[in-house]
Structures are given as structure tokens and as C-alpha cells.
C-alpha positions as CSV (number, residue, x, y, z in Angstrom):
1,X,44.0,8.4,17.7
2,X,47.3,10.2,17.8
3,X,50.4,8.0,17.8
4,X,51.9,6.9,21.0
5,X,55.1,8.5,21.8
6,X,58.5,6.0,22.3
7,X,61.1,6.7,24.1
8,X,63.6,8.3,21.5
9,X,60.0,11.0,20.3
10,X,60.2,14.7,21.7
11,X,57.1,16.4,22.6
12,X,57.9,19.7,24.9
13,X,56.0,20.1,27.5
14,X,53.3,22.7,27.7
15,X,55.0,25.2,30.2
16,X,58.0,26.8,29.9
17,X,61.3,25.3,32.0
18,X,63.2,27.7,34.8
19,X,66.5,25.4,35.6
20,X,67.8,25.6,39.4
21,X,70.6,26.8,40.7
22,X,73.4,23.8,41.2
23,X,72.4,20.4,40.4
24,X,69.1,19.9,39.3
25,X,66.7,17.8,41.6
26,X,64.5,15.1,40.7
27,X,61.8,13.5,43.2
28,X,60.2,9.9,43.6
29,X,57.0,9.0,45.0
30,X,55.6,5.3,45.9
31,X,52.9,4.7,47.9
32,X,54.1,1.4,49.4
33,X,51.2,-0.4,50.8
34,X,52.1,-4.1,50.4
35,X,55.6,-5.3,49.6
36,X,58.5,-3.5,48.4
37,X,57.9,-3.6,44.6
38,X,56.8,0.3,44.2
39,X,59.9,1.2,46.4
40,X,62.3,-0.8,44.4
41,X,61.5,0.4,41.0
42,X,62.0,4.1,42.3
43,X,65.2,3.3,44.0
44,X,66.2,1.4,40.7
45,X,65.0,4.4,38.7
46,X,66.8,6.6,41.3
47,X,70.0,4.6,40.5
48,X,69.8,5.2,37.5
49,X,69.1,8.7,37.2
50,X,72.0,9.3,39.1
51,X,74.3,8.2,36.1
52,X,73.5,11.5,33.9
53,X,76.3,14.0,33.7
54,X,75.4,16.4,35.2
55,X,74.5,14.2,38.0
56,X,71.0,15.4,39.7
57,X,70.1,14.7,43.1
58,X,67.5,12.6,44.2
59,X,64.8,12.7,47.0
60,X,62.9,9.7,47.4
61,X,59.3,9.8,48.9
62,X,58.4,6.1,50.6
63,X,55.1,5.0,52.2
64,X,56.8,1.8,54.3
65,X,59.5,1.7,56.8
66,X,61.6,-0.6,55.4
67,X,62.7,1.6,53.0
68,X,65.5,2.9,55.9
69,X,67.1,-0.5,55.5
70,X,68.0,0.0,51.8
71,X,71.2,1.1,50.9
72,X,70.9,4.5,48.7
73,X,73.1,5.4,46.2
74,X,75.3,8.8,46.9
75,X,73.3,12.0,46.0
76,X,70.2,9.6,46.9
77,X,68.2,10.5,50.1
78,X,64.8,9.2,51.4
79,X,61.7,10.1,53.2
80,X,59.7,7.7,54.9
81,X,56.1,8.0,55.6
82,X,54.1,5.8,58.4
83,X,52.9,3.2,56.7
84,X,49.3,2.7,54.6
85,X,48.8,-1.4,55.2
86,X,45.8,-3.5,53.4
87,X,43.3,-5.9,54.5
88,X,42.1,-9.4,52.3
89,X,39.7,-6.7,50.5
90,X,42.4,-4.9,49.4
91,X,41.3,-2.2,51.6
92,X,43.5,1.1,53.1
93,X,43.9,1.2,57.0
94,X,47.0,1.8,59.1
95,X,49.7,-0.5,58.9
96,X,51.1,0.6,62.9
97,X,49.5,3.5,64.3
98,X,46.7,3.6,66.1
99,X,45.1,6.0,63.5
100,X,42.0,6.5,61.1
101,X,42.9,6.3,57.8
102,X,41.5,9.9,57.1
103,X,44.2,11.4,59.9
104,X,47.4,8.8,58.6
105,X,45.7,10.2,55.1
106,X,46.1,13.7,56.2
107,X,49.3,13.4,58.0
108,X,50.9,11.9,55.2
109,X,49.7,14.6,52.5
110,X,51.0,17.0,54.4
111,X,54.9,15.2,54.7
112,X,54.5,15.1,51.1
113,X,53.5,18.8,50.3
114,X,56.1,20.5,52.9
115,X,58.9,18.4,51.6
116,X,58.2,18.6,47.9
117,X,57.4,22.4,48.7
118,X,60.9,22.8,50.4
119,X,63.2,20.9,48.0
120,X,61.3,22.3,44.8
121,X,62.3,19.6,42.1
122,X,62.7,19.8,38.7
123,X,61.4,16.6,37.6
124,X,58.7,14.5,40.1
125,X,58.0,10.8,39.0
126,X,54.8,9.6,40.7
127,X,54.7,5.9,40.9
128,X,51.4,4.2,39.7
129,X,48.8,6.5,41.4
130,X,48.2,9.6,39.9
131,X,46.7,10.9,42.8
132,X,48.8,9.4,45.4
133,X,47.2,6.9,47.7
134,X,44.0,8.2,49.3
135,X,44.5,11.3,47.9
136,X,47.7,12.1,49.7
137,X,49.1,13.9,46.9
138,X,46.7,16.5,45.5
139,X,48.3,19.0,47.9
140,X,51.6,18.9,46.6
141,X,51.2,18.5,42.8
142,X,48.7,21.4,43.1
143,X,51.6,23.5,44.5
144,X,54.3,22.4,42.3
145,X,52.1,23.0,39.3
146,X,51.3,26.6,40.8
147,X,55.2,27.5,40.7
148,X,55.5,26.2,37.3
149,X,58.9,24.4,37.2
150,X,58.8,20.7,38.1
151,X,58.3,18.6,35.3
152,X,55.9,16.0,36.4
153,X,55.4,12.5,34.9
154,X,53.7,9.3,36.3
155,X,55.2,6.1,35.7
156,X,53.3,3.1,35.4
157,X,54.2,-0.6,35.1
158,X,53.2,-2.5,32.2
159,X,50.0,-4.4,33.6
160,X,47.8,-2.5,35.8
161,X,45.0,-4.9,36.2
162,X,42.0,-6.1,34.0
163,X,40.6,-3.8,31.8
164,X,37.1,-3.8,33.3
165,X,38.9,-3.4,37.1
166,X,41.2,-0.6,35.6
167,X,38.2,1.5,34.0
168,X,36.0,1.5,36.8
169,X,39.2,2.6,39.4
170,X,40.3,5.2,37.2
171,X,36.7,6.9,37.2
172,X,36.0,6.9,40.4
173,X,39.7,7.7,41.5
174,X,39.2,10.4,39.3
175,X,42.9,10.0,37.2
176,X,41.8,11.3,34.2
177,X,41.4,15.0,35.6
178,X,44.2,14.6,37.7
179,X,46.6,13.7,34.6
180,X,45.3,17.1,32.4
181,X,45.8,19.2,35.4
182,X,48.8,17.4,36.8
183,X,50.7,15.8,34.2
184,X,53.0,16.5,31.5
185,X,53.6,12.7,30.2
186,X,53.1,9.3,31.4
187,X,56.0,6.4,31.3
188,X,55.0,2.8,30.6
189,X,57.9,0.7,31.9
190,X,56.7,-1.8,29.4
191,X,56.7,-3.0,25.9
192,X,53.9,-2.2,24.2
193,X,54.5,-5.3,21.5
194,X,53.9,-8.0,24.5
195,X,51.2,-5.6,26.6
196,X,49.9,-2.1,25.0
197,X,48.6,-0.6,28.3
198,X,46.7,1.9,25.9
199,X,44.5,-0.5,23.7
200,X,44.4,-3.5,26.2
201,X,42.4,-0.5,28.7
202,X,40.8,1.8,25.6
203,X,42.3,4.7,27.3
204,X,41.7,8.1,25.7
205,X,43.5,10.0,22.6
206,X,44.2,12.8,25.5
207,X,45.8,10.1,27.7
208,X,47.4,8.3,24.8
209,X,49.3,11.9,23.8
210,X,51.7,12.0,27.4
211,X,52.5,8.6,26.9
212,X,55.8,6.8,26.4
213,X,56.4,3.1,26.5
214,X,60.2,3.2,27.7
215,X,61.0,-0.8,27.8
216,X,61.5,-3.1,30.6
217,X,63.4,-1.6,33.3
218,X,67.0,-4.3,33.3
219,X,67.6,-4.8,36.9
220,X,71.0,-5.7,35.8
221,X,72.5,-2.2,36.4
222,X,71.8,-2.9,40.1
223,X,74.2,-6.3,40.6
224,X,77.0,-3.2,40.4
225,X,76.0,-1.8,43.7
226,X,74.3,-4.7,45.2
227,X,75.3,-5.3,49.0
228,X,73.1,-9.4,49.4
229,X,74.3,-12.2,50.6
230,X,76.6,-14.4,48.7
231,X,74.8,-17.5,47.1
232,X,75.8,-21.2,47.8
233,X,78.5,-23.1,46.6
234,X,76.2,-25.9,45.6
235,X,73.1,-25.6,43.0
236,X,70.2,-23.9,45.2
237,X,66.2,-23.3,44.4
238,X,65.1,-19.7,45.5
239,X,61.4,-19.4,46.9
240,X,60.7,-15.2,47.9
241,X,57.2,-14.0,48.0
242,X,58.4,-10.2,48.3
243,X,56.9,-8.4,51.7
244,X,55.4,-11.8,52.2
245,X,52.3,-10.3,53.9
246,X,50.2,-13.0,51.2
247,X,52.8,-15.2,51.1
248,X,52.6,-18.0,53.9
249,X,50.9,-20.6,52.2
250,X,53.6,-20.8,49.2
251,X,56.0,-20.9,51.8
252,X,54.5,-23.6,53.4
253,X,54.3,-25.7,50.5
254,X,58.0,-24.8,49.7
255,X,58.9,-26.1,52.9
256,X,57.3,-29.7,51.9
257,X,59.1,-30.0,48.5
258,X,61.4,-32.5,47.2
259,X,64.2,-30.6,46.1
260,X,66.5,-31.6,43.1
261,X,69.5,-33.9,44.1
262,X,72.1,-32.2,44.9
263,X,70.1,-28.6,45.2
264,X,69.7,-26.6,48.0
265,X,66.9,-24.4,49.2
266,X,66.6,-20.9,50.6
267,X,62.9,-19.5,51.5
268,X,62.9,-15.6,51.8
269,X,59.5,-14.7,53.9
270,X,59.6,-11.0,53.6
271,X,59.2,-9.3,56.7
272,X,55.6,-8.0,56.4
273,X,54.6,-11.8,57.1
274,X,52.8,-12.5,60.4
275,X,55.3,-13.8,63.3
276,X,53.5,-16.6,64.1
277,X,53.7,-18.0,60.3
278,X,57.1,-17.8,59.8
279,X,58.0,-19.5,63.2
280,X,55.6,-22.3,61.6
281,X,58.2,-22.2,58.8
282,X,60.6,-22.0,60.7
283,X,60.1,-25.1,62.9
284,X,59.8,-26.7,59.2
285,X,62.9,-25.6,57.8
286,X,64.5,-27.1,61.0
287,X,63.8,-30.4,60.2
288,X,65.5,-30.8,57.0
289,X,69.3,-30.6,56.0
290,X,69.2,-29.4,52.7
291,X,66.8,-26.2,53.2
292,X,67.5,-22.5,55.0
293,X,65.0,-19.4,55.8
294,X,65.7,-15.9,55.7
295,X,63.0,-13.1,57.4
296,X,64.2,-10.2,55.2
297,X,67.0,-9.4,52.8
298,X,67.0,-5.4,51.7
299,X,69.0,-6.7,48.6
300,X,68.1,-10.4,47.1
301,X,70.0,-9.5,43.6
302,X,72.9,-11.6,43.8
303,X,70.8,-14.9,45.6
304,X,68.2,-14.5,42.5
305,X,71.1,-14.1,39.5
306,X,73.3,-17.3,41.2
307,X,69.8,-19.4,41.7
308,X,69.5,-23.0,39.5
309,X,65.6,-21.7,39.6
310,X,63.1,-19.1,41.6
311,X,59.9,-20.0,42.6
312,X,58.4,-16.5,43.2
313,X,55.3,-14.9,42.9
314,X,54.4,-12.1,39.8
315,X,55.3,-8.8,40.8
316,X,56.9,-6.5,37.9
317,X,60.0,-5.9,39.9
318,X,60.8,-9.4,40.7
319,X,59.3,-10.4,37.0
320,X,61.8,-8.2,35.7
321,X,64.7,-9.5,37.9
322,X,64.3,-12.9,37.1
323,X,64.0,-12.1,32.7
324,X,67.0,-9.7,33.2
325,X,69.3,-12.3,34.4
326,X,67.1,-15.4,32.4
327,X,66.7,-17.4,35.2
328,X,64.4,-20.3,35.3
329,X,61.3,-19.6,37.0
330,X,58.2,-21.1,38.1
331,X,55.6,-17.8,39.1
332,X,52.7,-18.5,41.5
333,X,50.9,-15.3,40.4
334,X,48.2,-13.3,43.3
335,X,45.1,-13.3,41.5
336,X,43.0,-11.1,43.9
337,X,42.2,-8.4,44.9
338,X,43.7,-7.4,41.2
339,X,44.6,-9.9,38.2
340,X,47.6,-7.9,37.3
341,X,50.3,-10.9,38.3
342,X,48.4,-13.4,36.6
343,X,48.1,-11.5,33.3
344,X,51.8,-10.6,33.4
345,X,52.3,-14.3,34.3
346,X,49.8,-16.1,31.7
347,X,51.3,-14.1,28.5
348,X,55.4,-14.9,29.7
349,X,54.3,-18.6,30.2
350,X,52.6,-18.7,26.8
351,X,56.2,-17.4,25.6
352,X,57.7,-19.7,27.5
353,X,59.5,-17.6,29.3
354,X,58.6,-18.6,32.7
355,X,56.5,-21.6,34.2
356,X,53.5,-20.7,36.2
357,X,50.7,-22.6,38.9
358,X,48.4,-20.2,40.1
359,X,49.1,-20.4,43.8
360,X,45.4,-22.4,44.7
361,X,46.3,-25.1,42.5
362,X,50.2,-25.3,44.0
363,X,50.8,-28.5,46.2
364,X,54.1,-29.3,47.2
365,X,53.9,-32.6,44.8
366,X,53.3,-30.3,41.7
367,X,55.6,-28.0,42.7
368,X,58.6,-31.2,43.0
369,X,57.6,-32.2,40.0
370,X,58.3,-28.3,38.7
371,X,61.7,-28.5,39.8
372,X,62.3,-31.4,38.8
373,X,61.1,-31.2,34.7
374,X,62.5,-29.4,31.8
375,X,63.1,-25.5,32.5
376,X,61.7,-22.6,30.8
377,X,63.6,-21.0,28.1
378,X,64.8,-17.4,29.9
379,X,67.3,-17.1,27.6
380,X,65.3,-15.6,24.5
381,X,63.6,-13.4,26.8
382,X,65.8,-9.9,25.0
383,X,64.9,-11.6,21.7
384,X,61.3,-11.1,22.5
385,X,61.0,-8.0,24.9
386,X,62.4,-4.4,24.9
387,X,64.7,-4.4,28.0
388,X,66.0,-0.8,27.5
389,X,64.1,0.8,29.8
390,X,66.4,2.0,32.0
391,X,68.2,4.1,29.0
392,X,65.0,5.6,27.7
393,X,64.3,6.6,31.3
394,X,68.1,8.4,31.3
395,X,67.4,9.6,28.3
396,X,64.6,11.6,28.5
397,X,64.9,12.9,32.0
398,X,68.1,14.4,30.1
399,X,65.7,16.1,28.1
400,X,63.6,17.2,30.6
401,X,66.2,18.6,32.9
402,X,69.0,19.8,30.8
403,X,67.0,21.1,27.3
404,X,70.0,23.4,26.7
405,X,72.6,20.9,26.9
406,X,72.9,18.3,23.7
407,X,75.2,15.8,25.8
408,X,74.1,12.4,26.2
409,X,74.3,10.6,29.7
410,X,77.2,7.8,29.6
């Protein structure tokens, strides 16, 4: 099997590069069916990409509406599609609109394909589906490939799901065909010395020669920028269960906790969470003195990097917040309808990196007891993971876009 490719390798793409007039242009696609993970790595990644002198401009592709109450960086701009939701099963339908999911399906590909068409990137980053959700992308990465310029990579976080699960979705989602007619490299925003997405899932020597294991992406870059609400004075606990669609029972059992003297607690639902549940909380939360909710925050950054400790659940974007700025946290990993969390979750609490209940066994006297013992130990977490993802990413983009120029982004 041929050697995997880190993020400092060079390995030219097979077709020849045509740079653009002015600055070049780089896309982002997420699919965006439940929370805001997907969208906040891109618009991390966008942030990022930004920093490279010359300084591209960046169109971001979003399946969810919330994406409109983000604030985007200058020479960041975004396009928001109606919204995919999911069912229990982990089924597709329509999150609003009274559609079928072919037509929202059909209508969505073809947003994607005209504005991809009419902006004509240089380099197109496709979030964690190859094919784009429910297809929706075949259209457009067929055209792009036709015209021969865009460099097109997909990125992919370090845990998809089990390797059983992933085998069986990439057959019959048919990835592997769509990454030799589509793809010129895959990035794993991972390290490959705590998770090797390419022996953990036995993928091919033909898969295993686009890819590049960049690091963990350090959410650190974004406390620059970030517009959130100002933490407490006094010590505070942090519950957020991200869109919170899944996230009411945690919530609940937040709500019922005995909190560390002297703490305070602040419960983020996520505004995907049914109405009806969060008034529930709500009426909670009104009862005590020591405890505050919020429906939604766009930017949570600076209430995560000031908390005492986060109780959250295991997505990689707010994983990767709380390791970036080591704060002690107890995950309550979703363990259906994929295992992903809970993998990512099991191996940082053998590390010791985190504490973890899975969320059926969480009561609210397990979880005082939680806050109440000895932390985890966050602060070795940069002994024991590559957290330069975000350069590699720079760095290689640079490559991509600018092969003439030997300059190396700040």
C-alpha cells in the first residue's frame, strides 16, 4: 500500500492548473442536516483560508438557515440552501417546506450547480460527503471537472463511524467512483497516531493515494474574531448540545444537577430543539438562582474557553473546541444512528483527556457527582495530538492555488 501523504508531502494533481484573473476563489460545501458542526468547520476553514497572501475569496455553500446568523469574515460570503432535516432513523426529509425529498433534492442540486458554475472556483472543499447529500452535488462537480480548473478535495473529520457502518455507506453511496472521477485529494482533519481513518476502515491503496492527514483543526484562531457573550464573573459549568434537535433529555438532567459551590450554570439548547422542550427547561431554569438558559448563540467560543467545565455532547467541532483551549469536560457522546461520537469520545477518555457517560446511563446524580470529582487532564492534550491543522490546511491550499508563487502564508 502506497504511503499516506502528510500535510508538508507534494503530489500534483493530475490536470494541469489555469489561475483566474484577480484573487483566486475558493468554495465550501456542507450539507447541514442536524446541528451546526459541518457549517462551523467550513466557516473555521474559511477563516482561515482567508489569512494567505494573496488573500482568496471565499463562497460558502450551507444546507441550514442558521448559517445567515453567523458573522463571516471580510472576503467571506454565503449561500444558503432550504434545509435537509432527519428523523430518529437518521432519515432525509424536509426540514420546513412542504416538499418531497426528491424535489428539495433537485432544487438544491441545482443552487449548487448554477452558483458553483457562475463563480468558477479554483479550489472546492466538499465537507464529508463526496457526493453531496442525496446526490445534490453530482451536477456541479461534473461541470467543474468538465472545465478543468477547480482543484477539488473532500475533507473529512477524523471518525466517520464504525468501520462496518462506513463500508457498507460508502458502497452503496457509491464514494469510491465519485472520488476517481471527482477528486484530486482527500483531507483528514485528524491525527492519524490517535485515529488512522485509512486502516481503522481498510480503505483502498487508490483512496489511500489523495489522502492527507492535516491535524486537528485549533479552534483557537477563532477567539480573535469571535463576537459571544461575555462569560460570568463567577466560576460557571457550560451544558450545549449543539443544534440541540437530540438534545432535550441532557438538558433536562442538567437542569436537576447540583452544581459546584460557588459555580454557576448556563444551558445552551440550540435552536433546532422542539419549542415545547425548551419551555419545559425553561420553567426549570426558573426555579433556581444559580442556573440561566440560552435558545441559540451563533458564537459560544468565548463562554466555552472562560467555562470551570462543559458538559457537551461529542461532535468533532465542539471536541476540538473544548482540547484547543483544555477545558475540563465531561462528553455525553450520541451513539445512534452512527457511533462516530462515542468512538471519538471512548479513545480521549482512555487518554484522559475528557470524562464521558454515554447519555442513557446520565442521571442528574451521576452527572453532580461529575462536577463535583477530580477533572480530566486537558492540558496534555498538544502533547498527545497534532493540533496544526489549520496551518497544513493554509499550507497546502497555497499550493494548490498559487504553484507559481514560493511565498508562504503568515
Amino acid at each position: 500500500m502506497r504511503q499516506i501523504i502528510s500535510c508538508d508531502g507534494y503530489a500534483p494533481g493530475p490536470r494541469p492548473f489555469r489561475p483566474a484573473a484577480g484573487p483566486a476563489r475558493i468554495a465550501l460545501y456542507s450539507h447541514d442536516t442536524l446541528g451546526f458542526g459541518h457549517w462551523r468547520r467550513n466557516l473555521l476553514l474559511a477563516t482561515a483560508l482567508r489569512r494567505l497572501d494573496p488573500a482568496p475569496q471565499v463562497l460558502m455553500i450551507a444546507g441550514m438557515r442558521e448559517a445567515g446568523a453567523f458573522d463571516l469574515p471580510e472576503g467571506v460570503d454565503a449561500l444558503t440552501l432550504p434545509a435537509y432535516g432527519k428523523n430518529s432513523a437518521g432519515d432525509y426529509q424536509a426540514r420546513d417546506l412542504n416538499l418531497e425529498l426528491g424535489e428539495l433534492a433537485a432544487l438544491r442540486a441545482a443552487s449548487i450547480r448554477a452558483a458553483l458554475e457562475s463563480y468558477d472556483p479554483d479550489l472546492l472543499i466538499v465537507d464529508n460527503v463526496p457526493r453531496g447529500a442525496q446526490g445534490e452535488m453530482v451536477q456541479a462537480l461534473t461541470a467543474l471537472r468538465a472545465r478543468g480548473k477547480a482543484r477539488i478535495v473532500l475533507g473529512l473529520r477524523d471518525v466517520i463511524d464504525t468501520p462496518e457502518a462506513v463500508r457498507g455507506q460508502w458502497l452503496r453511496q457509491r464514494n469510491h467512483p465519485a472520488l476517481r472521477r471527482w477528486f484530486d485529494e482527500v483531507w483528514i482533519y485528524g491525527d492519524p497516531n490517535f485515529y488512522n481513518l485509512v486502516t481503522e476502515y481498510s480503505f483502498s491503496e487508490e483512496f489511500v493515494s489523495r489522502v492527507r492527514f492535516m491535524g486537528y483543526l485549533d479552534q483557537r484562531e477563532r477567539l480573535v474574531s469571535a463576537a459571544s457573550p461575555a462569560p460570568q464573573a463567577s466560576p460557571y459549568v457550560l451544558c450545549t448540545v449543539g443544534g440541540g434537535r437530540d438534545g432535550a433529555r441532557i438538558c433536562d438532567i442538567f437542569t436537576q444537577a447540583s452544581l459546584p459551590a460557588g459555580h454557576y450554570g448556563i444551558l445552551i439548547t440550540g435552536s433546532q430543539m422542539p419549542a415545547s422542550d425548551r419551555a419545559v427547561l425553561r420553567a426549570r431554569i426558573a426555579a433556581r438562582r444559580d442556573m440561566e438558559m440560552l435558545d441559540f448563540t451563533p458564537e459560544p467560543l468565548r463562554l466555552i474557553a472562560g467555562a470551570a467545565r462543559v458538559v457537551a455532547m461529542g461532535g468533532y467541532n465542539t471536541v476540538t473546541e473544548l482540547l484547543s483551549f483544555g477545558v475540563p469536560a465531561l462528553i455525553l457522546p450520541r451513539t445512534r444512528p452512527r457511533r462516530e461520537q462515542i468512538l471519538r469520545a471512548e479513545r480521549l477518555a482512555a487518554c484522559h483527556l475528557v470524562g464521558m457517560i454515554e447519555p442513557d446511563r446520565l442521571t442528574p446524580e451521576n452527572l453532580s457527582a461529575w462536577l463535583a470529582g477530580p477533572p480530566p487532564r486537558p492540558e496534555r492534550v498538544r502533547e498527545m495530538l497534532d493540533m496544526s491543522g489549520l496551518d497544513c490546511v493554509r499550507a497546502r491550499a497555497f499550493e494548490l492555488l498559487y504553484p507559481n508563487i514560493r511565498r508562504i502564508c503568515a
